[in-house]
PDB file of N, CA, C and O in Angstrom:
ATOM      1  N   UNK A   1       3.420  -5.141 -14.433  1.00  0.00           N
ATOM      2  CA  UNK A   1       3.197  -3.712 -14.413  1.00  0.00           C
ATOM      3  C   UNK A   1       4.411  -3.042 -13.779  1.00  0.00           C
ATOM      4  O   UNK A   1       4.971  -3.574 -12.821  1.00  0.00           O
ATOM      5  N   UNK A   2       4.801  -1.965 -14.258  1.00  0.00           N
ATOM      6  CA  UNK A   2       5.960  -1.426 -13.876  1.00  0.00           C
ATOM      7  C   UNK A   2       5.449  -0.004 -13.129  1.00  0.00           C
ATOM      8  O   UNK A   2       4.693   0.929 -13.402  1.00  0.00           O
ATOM      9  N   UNK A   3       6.531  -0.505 -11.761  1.00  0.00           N
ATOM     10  CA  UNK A   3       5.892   0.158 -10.792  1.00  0.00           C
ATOM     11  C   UNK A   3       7.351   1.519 -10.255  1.00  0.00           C
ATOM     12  O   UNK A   3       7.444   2.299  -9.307  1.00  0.00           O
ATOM     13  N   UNK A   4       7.892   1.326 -10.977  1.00  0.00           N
ATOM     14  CA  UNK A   4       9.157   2.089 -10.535  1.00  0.00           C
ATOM     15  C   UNK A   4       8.813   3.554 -10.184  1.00  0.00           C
ATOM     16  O   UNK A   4       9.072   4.322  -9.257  1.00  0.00           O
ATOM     17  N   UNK A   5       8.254   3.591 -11.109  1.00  0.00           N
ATOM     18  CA  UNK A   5       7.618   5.705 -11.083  1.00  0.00           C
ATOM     19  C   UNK A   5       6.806   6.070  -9.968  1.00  0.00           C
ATOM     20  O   UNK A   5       6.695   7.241  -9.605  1.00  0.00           O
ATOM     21  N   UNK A   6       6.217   5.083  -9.395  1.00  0.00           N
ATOM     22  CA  UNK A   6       5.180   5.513  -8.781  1.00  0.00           C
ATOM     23  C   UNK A   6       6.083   6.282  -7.687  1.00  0.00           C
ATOM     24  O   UNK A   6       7.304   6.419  -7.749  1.00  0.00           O
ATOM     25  N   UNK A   7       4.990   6.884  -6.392  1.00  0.00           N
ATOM     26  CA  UNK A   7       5.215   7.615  -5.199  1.00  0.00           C
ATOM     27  C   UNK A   7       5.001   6.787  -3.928  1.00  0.00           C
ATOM     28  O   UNK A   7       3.825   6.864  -3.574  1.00  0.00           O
ATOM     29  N   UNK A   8       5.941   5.827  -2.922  1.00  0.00           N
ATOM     30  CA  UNK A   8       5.210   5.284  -2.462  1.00  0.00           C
ATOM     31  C   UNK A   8       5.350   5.910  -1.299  1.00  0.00           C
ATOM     32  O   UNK A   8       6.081   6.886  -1.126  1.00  0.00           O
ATOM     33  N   UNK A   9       4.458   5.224  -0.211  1.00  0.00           N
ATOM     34  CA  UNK A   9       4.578   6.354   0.934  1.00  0.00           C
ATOM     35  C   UNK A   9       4.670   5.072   1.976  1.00  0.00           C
ATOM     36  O   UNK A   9       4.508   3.901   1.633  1.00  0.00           O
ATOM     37  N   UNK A  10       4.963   5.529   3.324  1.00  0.00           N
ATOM     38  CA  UNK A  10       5.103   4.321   4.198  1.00  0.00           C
ATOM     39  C   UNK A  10       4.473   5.106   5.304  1.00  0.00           C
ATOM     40  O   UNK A  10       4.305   6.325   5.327  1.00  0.00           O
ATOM     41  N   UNK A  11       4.179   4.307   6.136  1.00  0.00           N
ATOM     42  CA  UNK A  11       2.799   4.829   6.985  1.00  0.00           C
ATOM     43  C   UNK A  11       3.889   5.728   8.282  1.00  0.00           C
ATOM     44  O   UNK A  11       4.992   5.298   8.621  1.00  0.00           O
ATOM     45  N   UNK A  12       3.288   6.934   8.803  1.00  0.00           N
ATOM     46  CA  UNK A  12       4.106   7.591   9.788  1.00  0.00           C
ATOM     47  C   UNK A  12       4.076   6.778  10.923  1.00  0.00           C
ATOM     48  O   UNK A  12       4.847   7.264  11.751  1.00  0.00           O
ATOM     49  N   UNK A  13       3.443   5.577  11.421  1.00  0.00           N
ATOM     50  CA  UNK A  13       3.644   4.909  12.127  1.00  0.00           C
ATOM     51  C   UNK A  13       4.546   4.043  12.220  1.00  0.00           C
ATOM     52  O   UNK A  13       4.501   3.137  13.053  1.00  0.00           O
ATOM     53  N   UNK A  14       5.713   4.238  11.180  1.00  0.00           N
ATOM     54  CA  UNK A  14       6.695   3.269  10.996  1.00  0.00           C
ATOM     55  C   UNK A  14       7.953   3.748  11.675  1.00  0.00           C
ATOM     56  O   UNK A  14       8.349   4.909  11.578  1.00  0.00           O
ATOM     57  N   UNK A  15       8.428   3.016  12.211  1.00  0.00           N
ATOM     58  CA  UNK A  15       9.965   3.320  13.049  1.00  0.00           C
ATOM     59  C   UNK A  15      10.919   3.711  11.855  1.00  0.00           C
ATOM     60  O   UNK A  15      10.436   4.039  10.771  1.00  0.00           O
ATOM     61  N   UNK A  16      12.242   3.672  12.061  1.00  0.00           N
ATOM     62  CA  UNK A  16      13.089   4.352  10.759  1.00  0.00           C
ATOM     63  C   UNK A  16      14.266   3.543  11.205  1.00  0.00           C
ATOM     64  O   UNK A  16      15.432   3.913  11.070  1.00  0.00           O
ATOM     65  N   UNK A  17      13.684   1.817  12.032  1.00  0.00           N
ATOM     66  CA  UNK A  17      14.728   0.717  12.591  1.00  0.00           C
ATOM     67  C   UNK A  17      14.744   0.074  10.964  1.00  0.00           C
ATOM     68  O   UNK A  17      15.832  -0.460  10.745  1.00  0.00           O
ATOM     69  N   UNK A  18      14.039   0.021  10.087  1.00  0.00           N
ATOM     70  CA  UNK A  18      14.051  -0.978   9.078  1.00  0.00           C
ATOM     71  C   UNK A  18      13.140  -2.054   9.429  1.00  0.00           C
ATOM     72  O   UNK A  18      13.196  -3.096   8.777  1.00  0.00           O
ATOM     73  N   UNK A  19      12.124  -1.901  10.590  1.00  0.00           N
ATOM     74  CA  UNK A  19      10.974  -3.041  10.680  1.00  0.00           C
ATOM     75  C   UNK A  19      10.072  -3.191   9.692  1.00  0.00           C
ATOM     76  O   UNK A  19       9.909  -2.561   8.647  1.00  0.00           O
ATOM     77  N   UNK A  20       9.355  -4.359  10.291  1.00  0.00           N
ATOM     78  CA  UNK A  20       8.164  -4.457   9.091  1.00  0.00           C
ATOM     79  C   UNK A  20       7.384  -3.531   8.556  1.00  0.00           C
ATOM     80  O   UNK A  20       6.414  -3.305   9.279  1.00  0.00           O
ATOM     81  N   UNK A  21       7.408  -2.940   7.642  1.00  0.00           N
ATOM     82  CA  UNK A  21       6.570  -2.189   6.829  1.00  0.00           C
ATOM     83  C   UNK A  21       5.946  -2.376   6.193  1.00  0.00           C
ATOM     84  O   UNK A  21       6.165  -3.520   5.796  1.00  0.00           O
ATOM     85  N   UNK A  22       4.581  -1.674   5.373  1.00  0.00           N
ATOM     86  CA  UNK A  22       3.979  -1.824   3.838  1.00  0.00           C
ATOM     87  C   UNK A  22       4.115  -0.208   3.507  1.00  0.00           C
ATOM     88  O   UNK A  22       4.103   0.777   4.245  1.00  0.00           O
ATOM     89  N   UNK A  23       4.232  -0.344   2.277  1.00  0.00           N
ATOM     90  CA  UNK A  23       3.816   1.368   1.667  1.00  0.00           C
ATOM     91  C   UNK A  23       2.877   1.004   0.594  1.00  0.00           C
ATOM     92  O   UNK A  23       2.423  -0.038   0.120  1.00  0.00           O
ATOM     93  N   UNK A  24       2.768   2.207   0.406  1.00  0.00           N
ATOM     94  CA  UNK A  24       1.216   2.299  -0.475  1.00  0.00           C
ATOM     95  C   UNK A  24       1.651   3.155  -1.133  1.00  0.00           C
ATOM     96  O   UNK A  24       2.452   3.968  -0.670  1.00  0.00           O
ATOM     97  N   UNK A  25       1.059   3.194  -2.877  1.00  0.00           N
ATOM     98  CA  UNK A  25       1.048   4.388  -3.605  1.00  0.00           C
ATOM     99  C   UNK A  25      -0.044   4.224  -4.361  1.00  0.00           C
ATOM    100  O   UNK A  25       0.026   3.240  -5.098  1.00  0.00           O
ATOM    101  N   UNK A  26      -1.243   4.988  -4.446  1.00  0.00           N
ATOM    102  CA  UNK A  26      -1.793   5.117  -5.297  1.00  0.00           C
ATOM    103  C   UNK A  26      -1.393   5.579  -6.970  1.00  0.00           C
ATOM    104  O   UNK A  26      -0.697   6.518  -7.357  1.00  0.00           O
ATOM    105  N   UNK A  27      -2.039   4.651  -7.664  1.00  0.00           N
ATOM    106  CA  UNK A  27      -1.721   4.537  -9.339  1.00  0.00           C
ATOM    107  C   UNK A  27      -2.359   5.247 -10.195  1.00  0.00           C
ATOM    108  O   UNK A  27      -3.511   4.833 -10.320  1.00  0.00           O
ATOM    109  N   UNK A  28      -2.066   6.344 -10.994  1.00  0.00           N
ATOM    110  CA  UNK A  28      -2.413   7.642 -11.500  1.00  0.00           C
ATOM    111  C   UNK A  28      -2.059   7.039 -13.174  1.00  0.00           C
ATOM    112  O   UNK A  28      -1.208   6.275 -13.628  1.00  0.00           O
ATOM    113  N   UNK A  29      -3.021   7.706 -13.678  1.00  0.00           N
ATOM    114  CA  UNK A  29      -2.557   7.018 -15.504  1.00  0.00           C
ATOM    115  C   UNK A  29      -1.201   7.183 -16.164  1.00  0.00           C
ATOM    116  O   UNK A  29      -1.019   6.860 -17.337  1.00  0.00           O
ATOM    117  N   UNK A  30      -0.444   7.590 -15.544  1.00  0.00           N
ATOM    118  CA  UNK A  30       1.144   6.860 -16.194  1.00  0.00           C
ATOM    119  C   UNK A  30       1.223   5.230 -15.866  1.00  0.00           C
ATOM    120  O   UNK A  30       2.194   4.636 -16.335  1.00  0.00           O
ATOM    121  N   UNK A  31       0.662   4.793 -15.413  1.00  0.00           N
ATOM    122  CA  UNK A  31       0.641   3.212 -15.259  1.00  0.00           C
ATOM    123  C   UNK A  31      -0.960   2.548 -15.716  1.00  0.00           C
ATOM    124  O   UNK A  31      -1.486   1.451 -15.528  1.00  0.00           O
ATOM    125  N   UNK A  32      -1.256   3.389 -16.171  1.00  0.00           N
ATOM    126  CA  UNK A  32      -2.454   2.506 -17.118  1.00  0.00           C
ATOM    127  C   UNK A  32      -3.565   1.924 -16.146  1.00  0.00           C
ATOM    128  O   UNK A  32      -4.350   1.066 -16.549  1.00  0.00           O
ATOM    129  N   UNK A  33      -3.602   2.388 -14.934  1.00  0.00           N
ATOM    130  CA  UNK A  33      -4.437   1.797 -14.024  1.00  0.00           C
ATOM    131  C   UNK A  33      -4.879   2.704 -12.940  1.00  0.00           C
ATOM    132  O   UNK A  33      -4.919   2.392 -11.750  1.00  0.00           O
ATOM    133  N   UNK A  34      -5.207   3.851 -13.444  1.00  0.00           N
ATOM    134  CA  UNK A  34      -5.452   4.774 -12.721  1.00  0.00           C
ATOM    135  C   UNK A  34      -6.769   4.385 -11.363  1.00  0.00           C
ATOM    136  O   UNK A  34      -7.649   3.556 -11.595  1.00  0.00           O
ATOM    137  N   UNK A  35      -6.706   4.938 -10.353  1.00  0.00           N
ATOM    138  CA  UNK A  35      -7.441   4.514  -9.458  1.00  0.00           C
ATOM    139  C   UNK A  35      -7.144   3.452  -8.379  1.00  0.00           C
ATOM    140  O   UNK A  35      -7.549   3.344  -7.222  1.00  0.00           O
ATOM    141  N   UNK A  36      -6.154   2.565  -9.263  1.00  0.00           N
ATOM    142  CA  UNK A  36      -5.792   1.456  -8.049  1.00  0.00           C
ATOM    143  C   UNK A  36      -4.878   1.921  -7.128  1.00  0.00           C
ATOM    144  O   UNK A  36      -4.219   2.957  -7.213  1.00  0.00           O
ATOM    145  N   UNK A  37      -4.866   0.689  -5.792  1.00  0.00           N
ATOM    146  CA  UNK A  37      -3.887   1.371  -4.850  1.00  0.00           C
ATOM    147  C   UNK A  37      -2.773   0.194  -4.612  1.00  0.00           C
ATOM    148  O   UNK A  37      -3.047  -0.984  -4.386  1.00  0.00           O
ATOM    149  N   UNK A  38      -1.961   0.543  -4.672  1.00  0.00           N
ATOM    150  CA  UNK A  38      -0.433  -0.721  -5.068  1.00  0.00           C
ATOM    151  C   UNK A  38      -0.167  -0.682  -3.326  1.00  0.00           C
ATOM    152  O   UNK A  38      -0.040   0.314  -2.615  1.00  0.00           O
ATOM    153  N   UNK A  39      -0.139  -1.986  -2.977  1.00  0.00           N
ATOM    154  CA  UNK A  39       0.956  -2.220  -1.694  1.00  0.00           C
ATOM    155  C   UNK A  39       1.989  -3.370  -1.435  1.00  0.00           C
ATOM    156  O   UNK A  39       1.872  -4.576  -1.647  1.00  0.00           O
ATOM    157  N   UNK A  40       2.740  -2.854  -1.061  1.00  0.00           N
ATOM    158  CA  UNK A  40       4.311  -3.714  -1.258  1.00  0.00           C
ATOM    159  C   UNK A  40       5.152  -3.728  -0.106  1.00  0.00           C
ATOM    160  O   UNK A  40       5.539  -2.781   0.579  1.00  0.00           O
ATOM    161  N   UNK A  41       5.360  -4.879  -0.006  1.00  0.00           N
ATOM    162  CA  UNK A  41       6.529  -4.913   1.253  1.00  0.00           C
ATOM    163  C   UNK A  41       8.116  -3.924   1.289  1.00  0.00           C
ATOM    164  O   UNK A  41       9.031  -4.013   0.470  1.00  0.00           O
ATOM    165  N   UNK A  42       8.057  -3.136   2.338  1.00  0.00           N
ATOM    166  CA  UNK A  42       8.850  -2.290   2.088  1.00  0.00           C
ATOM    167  C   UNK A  42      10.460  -2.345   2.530  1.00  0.00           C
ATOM    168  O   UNK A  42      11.265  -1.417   2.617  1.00  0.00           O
ATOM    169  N   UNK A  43      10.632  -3.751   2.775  1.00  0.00           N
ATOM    170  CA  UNK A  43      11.731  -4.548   2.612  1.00  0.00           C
ATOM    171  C   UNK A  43      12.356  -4.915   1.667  1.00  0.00           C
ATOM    172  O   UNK A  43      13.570  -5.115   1.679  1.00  0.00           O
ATOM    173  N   UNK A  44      11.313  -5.113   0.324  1.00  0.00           N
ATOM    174  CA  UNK A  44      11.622  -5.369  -0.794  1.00  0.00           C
ATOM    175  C   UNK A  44      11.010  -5.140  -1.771  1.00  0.00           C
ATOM    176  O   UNK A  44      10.394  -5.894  -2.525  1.00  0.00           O
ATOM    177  N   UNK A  45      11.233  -3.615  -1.787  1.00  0.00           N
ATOM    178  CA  UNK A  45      10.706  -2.931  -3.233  1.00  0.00           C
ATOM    179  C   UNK A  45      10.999  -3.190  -4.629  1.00  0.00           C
ATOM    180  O   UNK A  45      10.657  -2.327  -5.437  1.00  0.00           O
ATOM    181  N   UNK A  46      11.457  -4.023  -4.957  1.00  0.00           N
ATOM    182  CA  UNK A  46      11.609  -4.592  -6.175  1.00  0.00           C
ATOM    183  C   UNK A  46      10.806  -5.907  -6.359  1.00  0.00           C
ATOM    184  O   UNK A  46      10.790  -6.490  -7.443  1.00  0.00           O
ATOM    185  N   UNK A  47      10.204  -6.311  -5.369  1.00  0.00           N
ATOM    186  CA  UNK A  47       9.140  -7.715  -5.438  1.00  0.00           C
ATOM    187  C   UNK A  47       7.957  -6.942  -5.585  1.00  0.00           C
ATOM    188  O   UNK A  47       7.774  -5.733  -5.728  1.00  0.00           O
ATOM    189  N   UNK A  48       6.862  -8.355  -5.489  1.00  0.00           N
ATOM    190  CA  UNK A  48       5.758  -7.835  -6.110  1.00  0.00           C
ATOM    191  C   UNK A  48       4.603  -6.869  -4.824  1.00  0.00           C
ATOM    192  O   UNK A  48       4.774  -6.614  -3.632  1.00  0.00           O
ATOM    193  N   UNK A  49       3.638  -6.604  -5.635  1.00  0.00           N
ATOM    194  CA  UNK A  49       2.774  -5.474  -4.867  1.00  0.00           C
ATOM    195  C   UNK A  49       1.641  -6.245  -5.478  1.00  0.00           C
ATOM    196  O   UNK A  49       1.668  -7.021  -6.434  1.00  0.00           O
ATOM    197  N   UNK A  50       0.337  -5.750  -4.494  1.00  0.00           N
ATOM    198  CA  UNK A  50      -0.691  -6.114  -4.082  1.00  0.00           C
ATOM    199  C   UNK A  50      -1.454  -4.945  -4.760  1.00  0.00           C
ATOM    200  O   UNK A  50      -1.158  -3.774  -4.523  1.00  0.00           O
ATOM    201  N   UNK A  51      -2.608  -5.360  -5.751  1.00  0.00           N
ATOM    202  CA  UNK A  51      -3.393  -4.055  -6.156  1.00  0.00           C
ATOM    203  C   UNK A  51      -4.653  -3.832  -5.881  1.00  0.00           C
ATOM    204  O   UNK A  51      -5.330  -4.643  -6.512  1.00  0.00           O
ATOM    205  N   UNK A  52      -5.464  -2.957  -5.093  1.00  0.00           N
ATOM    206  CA  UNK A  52      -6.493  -3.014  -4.858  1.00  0.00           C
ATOM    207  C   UNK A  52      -7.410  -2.020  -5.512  1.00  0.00           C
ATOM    208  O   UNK A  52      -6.707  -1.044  -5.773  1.00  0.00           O
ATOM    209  N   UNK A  53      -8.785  -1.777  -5.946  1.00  0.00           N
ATOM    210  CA  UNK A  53      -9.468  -1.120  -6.534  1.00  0.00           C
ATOM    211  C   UNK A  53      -9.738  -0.211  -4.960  1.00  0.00           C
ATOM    212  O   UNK A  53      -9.494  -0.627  -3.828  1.00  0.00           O
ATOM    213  N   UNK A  54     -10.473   1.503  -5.468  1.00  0.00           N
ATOM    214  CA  UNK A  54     -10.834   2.022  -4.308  1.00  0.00           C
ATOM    215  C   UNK A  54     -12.105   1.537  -3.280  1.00  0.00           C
ATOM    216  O   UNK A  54     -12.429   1.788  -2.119  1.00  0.00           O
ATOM    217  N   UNK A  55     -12.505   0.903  -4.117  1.00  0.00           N
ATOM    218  CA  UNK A  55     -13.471   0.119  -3.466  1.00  0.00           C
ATOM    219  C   UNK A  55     -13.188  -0.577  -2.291  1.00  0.00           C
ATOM    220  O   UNK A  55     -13.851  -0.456  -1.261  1.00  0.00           O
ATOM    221  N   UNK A  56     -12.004  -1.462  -2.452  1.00  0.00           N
ATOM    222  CA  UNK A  56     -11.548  -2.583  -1.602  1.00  0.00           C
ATOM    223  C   UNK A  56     -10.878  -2.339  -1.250  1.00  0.00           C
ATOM    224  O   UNK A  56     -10.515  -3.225  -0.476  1.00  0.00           O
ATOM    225  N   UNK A  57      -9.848  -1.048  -1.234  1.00  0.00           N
ATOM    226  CA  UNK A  57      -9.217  -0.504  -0.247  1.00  0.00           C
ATOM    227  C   UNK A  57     -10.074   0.651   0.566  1.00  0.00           C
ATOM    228  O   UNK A  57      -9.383   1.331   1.325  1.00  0.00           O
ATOM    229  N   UNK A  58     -10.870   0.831   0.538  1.00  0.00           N
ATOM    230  CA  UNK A  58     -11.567   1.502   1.421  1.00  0.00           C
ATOM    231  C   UNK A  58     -12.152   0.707   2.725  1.00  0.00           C
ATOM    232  O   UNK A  58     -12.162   0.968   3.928  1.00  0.00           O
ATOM    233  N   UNK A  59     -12.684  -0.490   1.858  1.00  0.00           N
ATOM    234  CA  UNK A  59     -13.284  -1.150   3.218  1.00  0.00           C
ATOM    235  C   UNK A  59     -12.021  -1.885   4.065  1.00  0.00           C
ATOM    236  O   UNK A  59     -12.150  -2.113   5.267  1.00  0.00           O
ATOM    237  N   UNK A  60     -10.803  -2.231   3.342  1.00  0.00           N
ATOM    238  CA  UNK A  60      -9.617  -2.460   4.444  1.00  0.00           C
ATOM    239  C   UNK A  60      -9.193  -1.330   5.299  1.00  0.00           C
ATOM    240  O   UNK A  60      -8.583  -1.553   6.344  1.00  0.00           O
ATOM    241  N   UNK A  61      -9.487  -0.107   4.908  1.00  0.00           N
ATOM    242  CA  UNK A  61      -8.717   0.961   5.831  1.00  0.00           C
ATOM    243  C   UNK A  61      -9.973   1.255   6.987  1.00  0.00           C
ATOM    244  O   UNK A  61      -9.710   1.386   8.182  1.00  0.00           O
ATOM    245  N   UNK A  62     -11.442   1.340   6.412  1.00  0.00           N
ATOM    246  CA  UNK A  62     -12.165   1.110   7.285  1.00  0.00           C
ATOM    247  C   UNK A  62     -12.121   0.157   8.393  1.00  0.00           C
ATOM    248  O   UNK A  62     -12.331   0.490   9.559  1.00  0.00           O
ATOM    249  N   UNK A  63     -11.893  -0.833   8.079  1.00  0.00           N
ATOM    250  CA  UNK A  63     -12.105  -2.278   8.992  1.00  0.00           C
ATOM    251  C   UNK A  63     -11.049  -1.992   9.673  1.00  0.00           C
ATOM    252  O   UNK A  63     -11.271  -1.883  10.879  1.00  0.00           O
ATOM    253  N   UNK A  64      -9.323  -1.728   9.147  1.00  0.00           N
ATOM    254  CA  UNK A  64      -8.652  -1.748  10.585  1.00  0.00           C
ATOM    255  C   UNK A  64      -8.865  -0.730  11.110  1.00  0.00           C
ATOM    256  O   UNK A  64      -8.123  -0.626  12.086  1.00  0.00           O
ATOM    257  N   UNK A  65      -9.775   0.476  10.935  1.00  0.00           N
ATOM    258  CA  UNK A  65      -9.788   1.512  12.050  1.00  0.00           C
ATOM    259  C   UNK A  65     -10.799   1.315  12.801  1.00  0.00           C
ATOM    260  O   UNK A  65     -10.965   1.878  13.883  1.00  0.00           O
ATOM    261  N   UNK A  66     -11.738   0.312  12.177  1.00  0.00           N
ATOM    262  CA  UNK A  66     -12.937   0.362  13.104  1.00  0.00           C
ATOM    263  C   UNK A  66     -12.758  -1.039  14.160  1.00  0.00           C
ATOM    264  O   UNK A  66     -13.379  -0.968  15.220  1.00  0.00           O
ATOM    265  N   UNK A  67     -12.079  -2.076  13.948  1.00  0.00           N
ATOM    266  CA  UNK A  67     -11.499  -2.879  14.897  1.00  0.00           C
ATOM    267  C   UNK A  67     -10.088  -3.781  14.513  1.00  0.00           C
ATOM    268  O   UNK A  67      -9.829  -4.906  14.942  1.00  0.00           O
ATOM    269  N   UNK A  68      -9.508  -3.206  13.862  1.00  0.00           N
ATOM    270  CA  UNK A  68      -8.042  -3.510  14.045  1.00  0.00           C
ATOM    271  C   UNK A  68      -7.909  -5.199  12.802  1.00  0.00           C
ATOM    272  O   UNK A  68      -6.853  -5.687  12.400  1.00  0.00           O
ATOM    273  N   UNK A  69      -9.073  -5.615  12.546  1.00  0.00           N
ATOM    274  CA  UNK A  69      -9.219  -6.887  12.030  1.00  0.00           C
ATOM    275  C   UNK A  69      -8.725  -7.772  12.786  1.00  0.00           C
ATOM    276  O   UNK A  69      -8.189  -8.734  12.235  1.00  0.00           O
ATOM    277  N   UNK A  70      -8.755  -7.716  14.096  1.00  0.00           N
ATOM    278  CA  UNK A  70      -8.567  -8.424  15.782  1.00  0.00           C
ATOM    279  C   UNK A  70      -7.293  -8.943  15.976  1.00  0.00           C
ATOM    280  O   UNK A  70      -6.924  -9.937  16.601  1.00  0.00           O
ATOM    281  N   UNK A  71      -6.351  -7.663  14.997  1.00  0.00           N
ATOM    282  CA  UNK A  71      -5.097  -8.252  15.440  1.00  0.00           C
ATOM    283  C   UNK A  71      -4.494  -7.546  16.899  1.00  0.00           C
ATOM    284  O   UNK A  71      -5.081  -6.563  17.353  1.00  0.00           O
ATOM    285  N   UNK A  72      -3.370  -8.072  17.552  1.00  0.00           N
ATOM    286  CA  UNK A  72      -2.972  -7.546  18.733  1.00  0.00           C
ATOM    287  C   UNK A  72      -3.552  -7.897  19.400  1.00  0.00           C
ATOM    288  O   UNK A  72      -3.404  -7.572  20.578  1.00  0.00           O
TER     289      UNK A  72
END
């Protein structure tokens, strides 16, 4: 799937050192998959991305706000 067009965004919690990142862009029907949410290492935006339905990205954004998924 070609992901070039998309919008990705990187979380405002990210330094602007070049550390570890993910960004996220949600996928709108110019990519044939409207609804999903693409995440990709933002080290290397030309590798692959991770696609999740809203479903299953909901309960990941839930879970780390509601306990971090016991990292740290």
């Amino acid at each position: 799937m070609d992901l070039s067009n998309v919008t990705w965004i990187k979380s405002s919690l990210s330094g602007d050192n070049g550390g570890d990142c993910v960004e996220v862009a949600k996928l709108g029907n110019a990519t044939g998959r409207p609804g999903l949410v693409a995440v990709r290492d933002s080290k290397d935006p030309g590798g692959p991305a991770l696609l999740f339905t809203p479903a299953e990205w909901g309960t990941f954004v839930d879970r780390v706000r509601t306990d971090g998924l016991g990292l740290g």
